[in-house]
C-alpha positions as CSV (number, residue, x, y, z in Angstrom):
1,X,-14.0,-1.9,4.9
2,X,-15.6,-4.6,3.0
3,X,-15.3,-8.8,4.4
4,X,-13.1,-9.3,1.2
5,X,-10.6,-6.9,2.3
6,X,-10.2,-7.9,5.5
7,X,-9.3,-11.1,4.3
8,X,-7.2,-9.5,1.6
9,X,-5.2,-7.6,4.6
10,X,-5.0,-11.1,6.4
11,X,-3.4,-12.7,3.6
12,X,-1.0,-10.7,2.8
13,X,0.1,-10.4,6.4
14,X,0.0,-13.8,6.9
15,X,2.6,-13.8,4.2
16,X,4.4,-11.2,5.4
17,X,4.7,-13.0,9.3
18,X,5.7,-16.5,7.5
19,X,8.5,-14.5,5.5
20,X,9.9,-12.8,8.5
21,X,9.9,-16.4,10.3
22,X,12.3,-17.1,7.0
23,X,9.2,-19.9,6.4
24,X,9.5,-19.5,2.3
25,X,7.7,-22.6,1.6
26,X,4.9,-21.6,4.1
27,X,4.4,-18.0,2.8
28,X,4.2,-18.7,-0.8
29,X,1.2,-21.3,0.7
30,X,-0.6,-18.2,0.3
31,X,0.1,-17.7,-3.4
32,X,-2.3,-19.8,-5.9
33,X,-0.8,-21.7,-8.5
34,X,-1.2,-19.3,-11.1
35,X,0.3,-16.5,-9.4
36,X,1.9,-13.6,-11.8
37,X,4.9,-11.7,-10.4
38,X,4.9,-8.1,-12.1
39,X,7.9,-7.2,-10.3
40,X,9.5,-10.2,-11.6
41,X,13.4,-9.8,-10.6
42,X,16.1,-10.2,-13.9
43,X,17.6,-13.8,-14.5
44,X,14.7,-15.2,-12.6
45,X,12.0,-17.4,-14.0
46,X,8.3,-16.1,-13.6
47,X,5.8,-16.9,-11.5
48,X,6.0,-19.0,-7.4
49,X,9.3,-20.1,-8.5
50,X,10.8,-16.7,-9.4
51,X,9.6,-15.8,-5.9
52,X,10.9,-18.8,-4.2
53,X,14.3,-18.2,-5.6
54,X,14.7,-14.3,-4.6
55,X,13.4,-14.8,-1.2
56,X,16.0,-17.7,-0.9
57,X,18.6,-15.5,-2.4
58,X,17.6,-12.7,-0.1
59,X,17.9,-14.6,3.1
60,X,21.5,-16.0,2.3
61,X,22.5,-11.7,2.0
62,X,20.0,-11.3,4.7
63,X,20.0,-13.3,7.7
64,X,18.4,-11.2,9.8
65,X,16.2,-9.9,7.5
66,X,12.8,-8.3,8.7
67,X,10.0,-6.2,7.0
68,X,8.0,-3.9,8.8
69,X,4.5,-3.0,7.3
70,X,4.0,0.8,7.9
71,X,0.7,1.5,6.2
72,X,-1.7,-1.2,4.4
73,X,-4.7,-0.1,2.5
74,X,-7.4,-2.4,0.8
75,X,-9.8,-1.8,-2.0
76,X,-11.6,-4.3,-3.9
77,X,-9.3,-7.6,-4.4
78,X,-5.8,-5.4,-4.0
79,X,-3.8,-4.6,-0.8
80,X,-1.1,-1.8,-0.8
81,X,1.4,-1.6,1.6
82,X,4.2,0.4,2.8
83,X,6.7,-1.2,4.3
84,X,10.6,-0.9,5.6
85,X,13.5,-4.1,5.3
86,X,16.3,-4.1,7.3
87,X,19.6,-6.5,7.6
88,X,22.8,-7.0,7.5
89,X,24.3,-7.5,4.5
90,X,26.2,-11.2,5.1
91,X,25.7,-12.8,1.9
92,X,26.3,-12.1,-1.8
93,X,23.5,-9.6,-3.2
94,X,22.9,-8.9,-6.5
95,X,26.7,-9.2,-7.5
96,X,28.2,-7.4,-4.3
97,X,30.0,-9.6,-1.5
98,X,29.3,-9.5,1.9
99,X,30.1,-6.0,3.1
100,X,28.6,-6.2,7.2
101,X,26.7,-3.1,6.3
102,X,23.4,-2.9,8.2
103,X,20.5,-1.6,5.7
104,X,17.3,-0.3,5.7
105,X,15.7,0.2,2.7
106,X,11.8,1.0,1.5
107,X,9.0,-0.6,-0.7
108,X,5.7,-0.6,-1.8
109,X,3.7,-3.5,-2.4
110,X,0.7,-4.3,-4.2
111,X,-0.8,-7.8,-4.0
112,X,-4.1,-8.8,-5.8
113,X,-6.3,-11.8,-4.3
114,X,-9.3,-13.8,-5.4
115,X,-10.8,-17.0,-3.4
116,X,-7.9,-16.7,-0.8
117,X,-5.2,-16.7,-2.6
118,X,-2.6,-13.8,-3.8
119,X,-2.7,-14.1,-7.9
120,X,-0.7,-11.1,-8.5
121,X,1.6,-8.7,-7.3
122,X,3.5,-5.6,-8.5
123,X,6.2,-4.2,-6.5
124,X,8.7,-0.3,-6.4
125,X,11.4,-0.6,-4.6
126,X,14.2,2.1,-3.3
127,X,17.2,0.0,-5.0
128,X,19.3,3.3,-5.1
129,X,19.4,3.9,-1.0
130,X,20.1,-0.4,-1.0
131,X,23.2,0.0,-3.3
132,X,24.3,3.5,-1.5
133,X,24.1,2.2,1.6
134,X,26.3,-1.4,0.6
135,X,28.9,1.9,-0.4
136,X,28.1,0.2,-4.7
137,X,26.7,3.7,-5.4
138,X,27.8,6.7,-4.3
139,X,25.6,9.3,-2.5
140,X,24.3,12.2,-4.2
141,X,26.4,15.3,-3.5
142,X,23.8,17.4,-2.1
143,X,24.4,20.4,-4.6
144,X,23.2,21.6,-7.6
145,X,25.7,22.9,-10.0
146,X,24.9,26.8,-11.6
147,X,23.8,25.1,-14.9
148,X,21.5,22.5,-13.3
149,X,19.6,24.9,-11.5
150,X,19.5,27.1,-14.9
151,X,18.3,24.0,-16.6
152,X,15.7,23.3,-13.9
153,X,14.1,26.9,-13.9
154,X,13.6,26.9,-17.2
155,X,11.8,23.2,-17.6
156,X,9.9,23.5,-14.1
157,X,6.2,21.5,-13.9
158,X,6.0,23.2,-10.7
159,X,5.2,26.6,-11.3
160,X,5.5,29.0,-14.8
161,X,8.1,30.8,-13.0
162,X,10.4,27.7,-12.8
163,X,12.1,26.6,-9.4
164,X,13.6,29.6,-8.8
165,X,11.8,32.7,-8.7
């Protein structure tokens, strides 16, 4: 691994430990001025700002909020990592009142840096298992019906023979 992506890897972990200390104003330290959010939440404006605000909003759902990185890879000026939040849900969150559920919900993130500084980031995140686990989605049912299977044999990408042999 190159000097760059250490520091890259630094960064964004350093933004990461500020966050989890709640410290919004100190991680977003690590963002330059110009910094483009392609992951940009709706009703928020773009850019530091847009970033300020969620994380703010976050924290008042979330007071316990933590993220866990579980893998981070670095090429070139990008870092990508893998990563788990859990809280309690204690706030209002993206229209729901507090429900007292405890959540744990996945990510990826991608953050790209030049002289120091994060200048862009990109973002997929598991919103389904967030608003099934709040009890504002329900579950899957866990079965297929006769005609969903039908319809999956005969459109497979898996195999010519379709899922079911």
């Amino acid at each position: 691994m190159s000097t760059r992506e250490v520091q890259n890897k630094a960064i964004v972990r350093k933004f990461g430990e500020r966050m989890n200390a709640q410290d919004v104003e100190g991680a977003l330290a690590h963002f330059s001025p110009s910094f483009v959010d392609h992951a940009v939440r709706p009703g928020m404006p773009p850019g530091i700002e847009g970033t300020r605000l969620f994380f703010n909003m976050l924290f008042k759902a979330f007071p316990d909020l933590h993220a866990t990185i579980q893998d981070s890879i670095a090429e070139g000026d990008k870092v990508v990592d893998r990563m788990t939040c859990e809280g309690t849900h204690q706030g209002m969150f993206m229209g729901a009142p507090p429900t007292g559920k405890r959540v744990k919900w996945s990510f990826i993130d991608i953050n790209r840096s030049v002289d120091g500084k994060v200048i862009e980031h990109w973002e997929e995140v598991d919103t389904t298992s967030i608003m099934q686990q709040l009890g504002l989605v329900p579950p899957p049912s866990g079965r297929l019906s006769k005609r969903q299977i039908g319809a999956m044999n005969r459109k497979s990408m898996f195999s010519s023979q379709g899922v079911v042999g």
